[in-house]
N, C-alpha and C positions, 0 to 999 in steps of 0.2 A: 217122463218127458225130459228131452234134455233140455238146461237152459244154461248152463258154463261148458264152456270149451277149455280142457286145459292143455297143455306144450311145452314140452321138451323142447330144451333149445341145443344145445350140443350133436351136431351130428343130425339134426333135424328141421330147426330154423336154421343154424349156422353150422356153415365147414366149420370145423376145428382149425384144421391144414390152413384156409386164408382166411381164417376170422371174419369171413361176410358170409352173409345170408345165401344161402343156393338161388339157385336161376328160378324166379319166379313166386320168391317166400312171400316180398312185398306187396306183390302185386295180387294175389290169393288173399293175405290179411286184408286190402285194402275191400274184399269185396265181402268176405267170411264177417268183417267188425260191422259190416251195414245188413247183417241177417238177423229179422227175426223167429223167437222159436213159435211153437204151435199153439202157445196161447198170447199169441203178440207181444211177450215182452224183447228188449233185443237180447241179442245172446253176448254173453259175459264172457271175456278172454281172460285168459291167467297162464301164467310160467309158473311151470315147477321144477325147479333147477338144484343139480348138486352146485355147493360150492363152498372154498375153503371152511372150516369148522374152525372159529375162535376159541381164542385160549386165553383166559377165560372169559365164557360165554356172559357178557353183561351188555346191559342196552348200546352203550355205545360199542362195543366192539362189533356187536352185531349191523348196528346202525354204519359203522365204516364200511364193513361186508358187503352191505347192501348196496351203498354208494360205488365203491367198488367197483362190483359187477353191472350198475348202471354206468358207468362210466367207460368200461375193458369192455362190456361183452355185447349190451344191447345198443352201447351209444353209436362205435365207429360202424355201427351196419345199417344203422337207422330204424330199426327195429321199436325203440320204447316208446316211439309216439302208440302203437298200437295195444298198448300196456301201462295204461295211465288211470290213475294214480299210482305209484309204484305200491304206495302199502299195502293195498287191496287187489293188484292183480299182478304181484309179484311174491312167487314162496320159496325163497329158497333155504338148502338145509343149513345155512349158517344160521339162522331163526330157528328152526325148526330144530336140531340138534338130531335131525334123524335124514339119513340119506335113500332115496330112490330104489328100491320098492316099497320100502317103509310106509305102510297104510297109514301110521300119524303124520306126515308129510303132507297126505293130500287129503285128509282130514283138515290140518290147519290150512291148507289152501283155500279149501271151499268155507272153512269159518271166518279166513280175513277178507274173501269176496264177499260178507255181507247179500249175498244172496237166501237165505236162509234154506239153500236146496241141501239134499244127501248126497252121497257119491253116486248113484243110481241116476241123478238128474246130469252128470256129467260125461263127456267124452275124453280122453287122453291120447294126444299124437307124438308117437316117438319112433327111432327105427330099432329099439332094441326088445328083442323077441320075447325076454324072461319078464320083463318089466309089461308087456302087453300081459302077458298069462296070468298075473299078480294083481291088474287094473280088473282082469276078467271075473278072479275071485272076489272082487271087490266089490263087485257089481256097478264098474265104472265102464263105458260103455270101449274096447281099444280102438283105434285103428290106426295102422301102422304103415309110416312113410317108409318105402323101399318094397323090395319084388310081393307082392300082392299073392296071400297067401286063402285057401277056400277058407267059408265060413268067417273071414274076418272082413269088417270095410277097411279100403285101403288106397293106397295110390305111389306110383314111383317119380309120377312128376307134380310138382307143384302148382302146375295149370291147371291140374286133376283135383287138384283138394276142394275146392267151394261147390264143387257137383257134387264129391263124395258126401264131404259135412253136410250139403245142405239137407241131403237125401235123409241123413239121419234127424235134424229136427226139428225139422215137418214137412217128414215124407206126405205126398200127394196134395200137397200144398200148391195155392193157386200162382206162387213165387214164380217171376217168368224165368224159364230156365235161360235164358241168354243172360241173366245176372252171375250167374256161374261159369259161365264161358267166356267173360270179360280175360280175365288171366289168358288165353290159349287165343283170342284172337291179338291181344297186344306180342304174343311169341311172334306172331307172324306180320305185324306193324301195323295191323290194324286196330283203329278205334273209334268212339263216337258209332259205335252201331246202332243203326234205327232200323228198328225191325217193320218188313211191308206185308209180310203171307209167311202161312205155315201150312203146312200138308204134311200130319203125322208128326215124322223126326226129323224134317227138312223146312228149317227154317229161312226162308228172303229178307235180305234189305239192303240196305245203305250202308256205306262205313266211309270213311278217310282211310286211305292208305299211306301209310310214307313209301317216299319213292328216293334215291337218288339220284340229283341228277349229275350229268358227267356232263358237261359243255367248257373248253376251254379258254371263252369270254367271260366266265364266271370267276376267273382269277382265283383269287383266295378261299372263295369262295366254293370252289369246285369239288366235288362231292356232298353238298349240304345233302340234307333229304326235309323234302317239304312235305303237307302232305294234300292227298289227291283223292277227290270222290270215286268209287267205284259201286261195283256192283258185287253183292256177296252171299252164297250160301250157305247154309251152314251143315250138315250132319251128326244129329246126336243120337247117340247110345241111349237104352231105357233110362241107366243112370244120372243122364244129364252130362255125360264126359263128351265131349267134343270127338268126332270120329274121324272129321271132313271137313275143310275149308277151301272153297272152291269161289277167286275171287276172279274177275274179268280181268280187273287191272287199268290203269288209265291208258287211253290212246296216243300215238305218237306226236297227234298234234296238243293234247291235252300237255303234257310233257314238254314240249316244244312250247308252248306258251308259258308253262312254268319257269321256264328257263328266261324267257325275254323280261318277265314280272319281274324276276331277280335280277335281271341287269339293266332293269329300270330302277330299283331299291336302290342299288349300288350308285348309278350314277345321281341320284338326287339326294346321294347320302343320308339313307332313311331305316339303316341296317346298323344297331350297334352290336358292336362285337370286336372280339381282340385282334389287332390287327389292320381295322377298318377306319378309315375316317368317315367321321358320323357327323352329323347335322344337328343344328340345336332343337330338329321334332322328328328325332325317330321312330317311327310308326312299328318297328319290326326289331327282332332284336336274336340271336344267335345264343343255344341254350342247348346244354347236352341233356338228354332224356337217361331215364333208369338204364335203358340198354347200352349206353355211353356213344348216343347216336348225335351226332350235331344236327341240330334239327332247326328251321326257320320259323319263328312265329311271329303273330301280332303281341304286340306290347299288349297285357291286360287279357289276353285268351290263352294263354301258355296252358298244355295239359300234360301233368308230369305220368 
């Protein structure tokens, strides 16, 4: 049964090349850390990271290591909230004194996870091919981020992974699969889906759309994107991966009233934001989303 997830972060949570997290790491953690496994406990995250080897290895050198790399590698991506407490779901071989495929590395992983699981209760995601074959011996469960090879679970994009993962731990589980397709409809600016009918692998409902809008009354304001009720399909593969998104879209006058809303904000100065002169009871307030979208919200419903 699996019950720890563990991850590579090099090259697989994060570029290397711009030290952030690839398109879509975030937003997959945020949905993988709210899974439970098949006997309802939740499912336990953990990093297992190469990283410098101190010289000489004593608690503190180790402990700077650590900090460290909380600091450089998980902090500027925003990454460590989803790996907290760092002693128990953080292993890297500056601790360990053993680097990556090194079976004592993820030995000591799953012993400072305090899960009391084997390496057989876990999974390991990385994009490097020798180090999956090595997890396999292990009898750690692989699956591997990048081109999707037979007989292994896998995935190239990261809107993919909480279908893949979930599949593995608790496969036929009553889990509604639109909690796995969260990632893959925010690719496409949708969110807040409420599901209305399903038929098969075609699911109905509700979403928010963001939209932008373009009107030259909108001043500074022009290109925000707010967002807008539509109508939405969805098509999923057996594995729960997203195939089809097939949304209406709001109508021209749906749109058109968006636009007068917002230059109703503006002129009663109820919009803070830079740039803006704002009223002493701003209701609404100008916020850039994960996708670096400027986006219009109410103060106190903001959804990142």
């Amino acid at each position: 049964m699996i019950r720890v997830g563990l991850f590579d972060v090099g090259e697989t949570l994060i570029d290397s090349a711009s030290r952030q997290p690839f398109p879509g790491v975030a937003e997959a953690l945020d949905v993988i850390s709210e899974f439970t496994t098949a006997d309802g406990r939740p499912l336990f995250l953990a990093i297992v990271s190469d990283f410098y080897l101190p010289r000489p290895r004593t608690e503190a050198s180790m402990a700077a290591m650590e900090a460290r790399y909380r600091d450089e590698v998980l902090g500027p991506g925003g990454l460590a909230k989803f790996f907290q407490p760092f002693d128990s779901h953080v292993t890297l071989s500056s601790r360990s004194g053993y680097s990556k495929p090194d079976k004592r590395i993820f030995d000591l992983a799953v012993a400072r996870s305090g899960t009391g699981v084997t390496l057989d209760d876990c999974f390991f995601v990385t994009e490097n091919a020798d180090h999956l074959d090595k997890c396999q011996d292990y009898g750690i469960q692989p699956v591997r981020f990048g081109p999707v090879v037979e007989d292994m679970p896998g995935f190239e994009d990261w809107a993919d992974a909480p279908a893949v993962i979930g599949g593995l731990i608790a496969p036929g589980s009553a889990r509604s699969p639109m909690s796995a397709a969260v990632p893959q409809l925010f690719k496409r600016g949708l969110s807040d889906f409420r599901q209305t009918g399903r038929q098969g692998r075609r699911v109905r409902g509700e979403a928010n759309q963001l939209v932008q809008l373009d009107d030259p009354r909108l001043g500074p304001l022009n290109g925000v994107y707010v967002a807008l009720p539509t109508q939405v399909t969805v098509e999923l593969a057996s594995s729960g991966r997203v195939t089809e998104v097939a949304s209406a879209g709001p109508g021209s006058d749906e749109v058109a009233d968006a636009v007068n809303f917002v230059c109703s904000l503006m002129k009663s100065r109820s919009i803070a934001g830079e740039g803006l002169t704002t009223g002493p009871r701003a209701t609404h307030a100008i916020e850039q989303d994960q996708a670096g979208r400027k986006r219009l919200v109410r103060r106190g419903y903001s959804k990142r």
